[in-house]
C-alpha positions in Angstrom: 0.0 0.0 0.0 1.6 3.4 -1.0 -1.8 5.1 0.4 -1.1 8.8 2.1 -2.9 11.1 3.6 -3.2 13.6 0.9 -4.9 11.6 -1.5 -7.3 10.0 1.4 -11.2 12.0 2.0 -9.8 13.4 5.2 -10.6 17.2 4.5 -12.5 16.9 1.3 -16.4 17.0 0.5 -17.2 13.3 0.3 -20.1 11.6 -1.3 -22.5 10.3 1.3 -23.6 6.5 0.5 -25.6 4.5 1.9 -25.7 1.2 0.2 -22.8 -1.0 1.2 -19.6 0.3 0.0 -16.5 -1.5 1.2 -14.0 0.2 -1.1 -14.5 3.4 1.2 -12.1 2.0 3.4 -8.5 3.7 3.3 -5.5 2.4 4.6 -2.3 4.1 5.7 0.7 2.7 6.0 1.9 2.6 10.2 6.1 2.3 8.0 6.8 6.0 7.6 5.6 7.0 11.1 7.2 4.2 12.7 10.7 5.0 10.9 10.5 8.3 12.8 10.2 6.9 15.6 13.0 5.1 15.1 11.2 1.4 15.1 10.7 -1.2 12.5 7.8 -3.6 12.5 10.0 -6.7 13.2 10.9 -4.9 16.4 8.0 -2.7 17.5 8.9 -2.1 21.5 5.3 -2.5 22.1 2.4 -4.8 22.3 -0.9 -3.1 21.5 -4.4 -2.4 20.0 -6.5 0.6 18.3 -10.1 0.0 20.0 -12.4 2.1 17.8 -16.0 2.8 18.9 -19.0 3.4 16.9 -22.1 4.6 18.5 -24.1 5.3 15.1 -24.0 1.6 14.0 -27.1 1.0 11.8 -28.6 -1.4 8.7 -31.6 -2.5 7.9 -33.4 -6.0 9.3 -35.0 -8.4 5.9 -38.2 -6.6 6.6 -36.1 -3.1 5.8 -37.2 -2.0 9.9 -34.0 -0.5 10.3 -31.9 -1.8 13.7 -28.9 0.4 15.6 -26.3 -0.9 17.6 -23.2 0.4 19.0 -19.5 -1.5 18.1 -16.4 -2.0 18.8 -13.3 -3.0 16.8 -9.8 -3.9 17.6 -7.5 -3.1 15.1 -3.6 -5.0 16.4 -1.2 -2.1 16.6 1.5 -4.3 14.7 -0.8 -3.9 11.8 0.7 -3.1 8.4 -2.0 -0.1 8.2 -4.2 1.8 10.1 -7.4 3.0 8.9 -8.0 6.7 8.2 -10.7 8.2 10.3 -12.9 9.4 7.5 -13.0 6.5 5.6 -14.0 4.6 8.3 -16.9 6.5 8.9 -17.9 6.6 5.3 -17.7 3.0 5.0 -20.3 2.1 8.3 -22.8 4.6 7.0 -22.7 2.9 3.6 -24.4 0.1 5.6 -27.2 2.2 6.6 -29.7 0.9 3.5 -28.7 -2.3 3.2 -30.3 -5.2 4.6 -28.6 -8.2 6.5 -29.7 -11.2 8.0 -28.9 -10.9 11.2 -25.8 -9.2 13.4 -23.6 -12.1 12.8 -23.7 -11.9 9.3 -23.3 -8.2 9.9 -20.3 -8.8 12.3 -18.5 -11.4 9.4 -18.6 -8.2 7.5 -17.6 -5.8 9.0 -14.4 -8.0 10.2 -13.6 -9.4 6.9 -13.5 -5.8 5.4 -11.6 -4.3 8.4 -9.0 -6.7 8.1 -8.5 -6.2 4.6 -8.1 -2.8 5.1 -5.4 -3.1 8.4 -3.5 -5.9 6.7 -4.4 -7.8 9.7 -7.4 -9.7 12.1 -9.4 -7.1 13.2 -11.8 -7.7 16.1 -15.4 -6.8 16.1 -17.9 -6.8 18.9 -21.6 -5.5 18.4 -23.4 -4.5 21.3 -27.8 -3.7 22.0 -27.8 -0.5 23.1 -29.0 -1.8 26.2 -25.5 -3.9 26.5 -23.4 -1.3 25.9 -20.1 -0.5 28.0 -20.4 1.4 31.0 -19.1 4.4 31.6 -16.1 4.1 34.7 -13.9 6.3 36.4 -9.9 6.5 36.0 -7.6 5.4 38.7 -4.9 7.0 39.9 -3.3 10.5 39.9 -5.3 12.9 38.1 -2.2 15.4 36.5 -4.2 18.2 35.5 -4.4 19.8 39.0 -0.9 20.3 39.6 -0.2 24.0 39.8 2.4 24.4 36.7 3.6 27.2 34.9 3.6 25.9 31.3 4.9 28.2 28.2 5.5 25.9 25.1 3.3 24.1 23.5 5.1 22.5 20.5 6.1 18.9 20.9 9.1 18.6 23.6 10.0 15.3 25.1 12.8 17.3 26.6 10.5 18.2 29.3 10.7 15.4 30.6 12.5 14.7 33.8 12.7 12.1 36.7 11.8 12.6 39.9 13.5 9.5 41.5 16.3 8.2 39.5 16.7 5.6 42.0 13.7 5.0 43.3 11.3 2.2 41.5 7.9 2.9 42.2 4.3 2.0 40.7 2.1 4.4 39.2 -1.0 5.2 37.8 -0.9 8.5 36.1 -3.7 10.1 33.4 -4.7 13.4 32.6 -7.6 15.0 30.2 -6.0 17.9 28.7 -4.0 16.0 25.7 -5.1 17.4 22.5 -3.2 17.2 19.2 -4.4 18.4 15.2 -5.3 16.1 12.1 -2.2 16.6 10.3 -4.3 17.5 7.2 -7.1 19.2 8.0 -5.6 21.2 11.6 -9.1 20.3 13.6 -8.3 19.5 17.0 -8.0 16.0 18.6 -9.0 15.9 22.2 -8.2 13.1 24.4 -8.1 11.3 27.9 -4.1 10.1 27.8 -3.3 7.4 30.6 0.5 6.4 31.8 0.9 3.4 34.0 4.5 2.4 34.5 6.3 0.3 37.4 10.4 1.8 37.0 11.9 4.7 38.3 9.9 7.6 39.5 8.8 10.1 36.9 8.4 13.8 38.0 4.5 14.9 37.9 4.9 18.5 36.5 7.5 17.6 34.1 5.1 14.9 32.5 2.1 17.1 32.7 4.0 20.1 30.5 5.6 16.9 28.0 1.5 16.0 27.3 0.7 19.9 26.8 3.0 20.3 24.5 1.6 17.9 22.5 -1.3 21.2 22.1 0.3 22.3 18.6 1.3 19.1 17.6 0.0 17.4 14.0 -0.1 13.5 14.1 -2.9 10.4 14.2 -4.1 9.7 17.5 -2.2 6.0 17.0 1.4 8.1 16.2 0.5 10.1 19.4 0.4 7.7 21.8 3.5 5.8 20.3 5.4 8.8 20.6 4.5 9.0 24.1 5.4 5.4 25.0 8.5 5.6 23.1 10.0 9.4 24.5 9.0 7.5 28.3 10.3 4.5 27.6 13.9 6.4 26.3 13.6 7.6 30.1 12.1 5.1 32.6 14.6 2.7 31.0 14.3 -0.6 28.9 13.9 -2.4 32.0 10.9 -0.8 33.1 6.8 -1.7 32.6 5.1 0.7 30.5 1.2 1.3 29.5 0.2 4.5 27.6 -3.3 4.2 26.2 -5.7 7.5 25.0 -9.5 7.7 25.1 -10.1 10.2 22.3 -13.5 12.6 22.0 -15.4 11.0 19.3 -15.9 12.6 15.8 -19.1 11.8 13.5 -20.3 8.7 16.1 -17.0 7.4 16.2 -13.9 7.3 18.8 -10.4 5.8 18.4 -8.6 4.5 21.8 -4.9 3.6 21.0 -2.9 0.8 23.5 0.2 0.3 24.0 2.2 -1.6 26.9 5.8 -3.5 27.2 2.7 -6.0 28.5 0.7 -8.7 26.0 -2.1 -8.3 28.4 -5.5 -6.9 26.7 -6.3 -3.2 27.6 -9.5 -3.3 30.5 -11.5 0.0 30.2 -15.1 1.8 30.2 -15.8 4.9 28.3 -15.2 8.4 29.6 -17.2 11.5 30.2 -16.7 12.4 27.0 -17.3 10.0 25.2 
């Protein structure tokens, strides 16, 4: 796949369809950003996911009474592509007239087009609105009531600093006020950004004014969150254990939560406030 994001719909007026259209879809290649980072996918440092969420799931039953649902899908981060936003949301309104079966037949769907797309098994769930996940409270240290004086806002892992060099501690750190831009169209990205990590003791403030400066920064939500992980990793050391997962604000119905951990376990989470 050569795809890129200036020939994707992102930031273009976009036919609406709704009669199954599975060549919507539009996959990005995860190479480039990765080779910034300085990782290759035979040696990604990280285990992960990209949980997507659509809440404006909807087709029609075989007697055309149309049903709605909410979903989720699990897209591995060591997939060859991710998925670009507006594509994705293109593509599950084009089932909106069309009829299927039942929600298994929609599920098969939905997963074998996914996985074309990602270059890789992509989970999907389908959930009554009445079984939807609950919404649950974060654990931990809330960051975003620290009293810090913060002046740049253009991406800076050199902020970063270590409280306890010596000291190995556990810790359960999030904060709300991560927000990067689409780097194509500039719209904001809000986003929830959790940091669990069992190593040496990272200073509060310092990580707090590291995910502000993020403010002016253009990048997918999935390159985000890796460049997170990787510029704390580069400090806490390789021997420490490292989680950094965001819960973004949904766009058009539909919200992308990036995972990733030095741990194979599966990310265990409700939605947020605002989502």
């Amino acid at each position: 796949m050569t795809n890129d994001v200036l020939h994707s719909p992102l930031g273009k007026s976009s036919e609406y369809r709704d009669t199954y259209s599975p060549e919507l879809l539009y996959p990005i290649p995860r190479a480039p950003k990765w080779a910034e980072l300085g990782l290759s996918a035979d040696a990604l440092p990280f285990a992960g996911v990209d949980v997507w969420t659509c809440y404006e799931l909807s087709w029609l039953a075989p007697s055309g009474k149309p049903v709605v649902a909410i979903a989720e899908f699990s897209i591995p981060a060591a997939s060859p592509n991710i998925i670009e936003s507006k594509s994705f949301k293109l593509y599950l309104n084009s089932l909106n007239q069309t009829r299927y079966a039942s929600l298994a037949e929609v599920q098969d769907v939905l997963q074998r087009d996914l996985s074309a797309a990602a270059g890789a098994p992509v989970s999907v769930a389908i959930f009554r609105l009445d079984q939807a996940p609950a919404m649950q409270p974060l654990k931990g240290v809330c960051l975003d009531e620290l009293d810090v004086a913060i002046d740049s806002y253009q991406l800076d892992a050199g902020l970063l600093k270590l409280a306890a060099p010596s000291q190995s501690v556990v810790e359960h750190l999030y904060s709300h006020l991560l927000k990067s831009n689409c780097p194509v169209t500039g719209q904001p990205d809000w986003g929830t950004v959790v940091i669990d990590y069992r190593g040496p003791q990272l200073d509060h403030a310092s990580v707090l004014a590291y995910l502000v400066s993020f403010r002016q920064h253009a990048d997918f939500h999935e390159q985000c969150v890796e460049r997170i992980f990787c510029d704390l990793r580069a400090l806490l050391g390789d021997g420490a254990e490292l989680t950094v997962y965001a819960r973004y604000v949904r766009r058009g119905g539909l919200d992308i939560n990036p995972y990733r951990s030095t741990s194979q376990a599966a990310p265990q989470w409700g939605r947020l406030p605002r989502q």
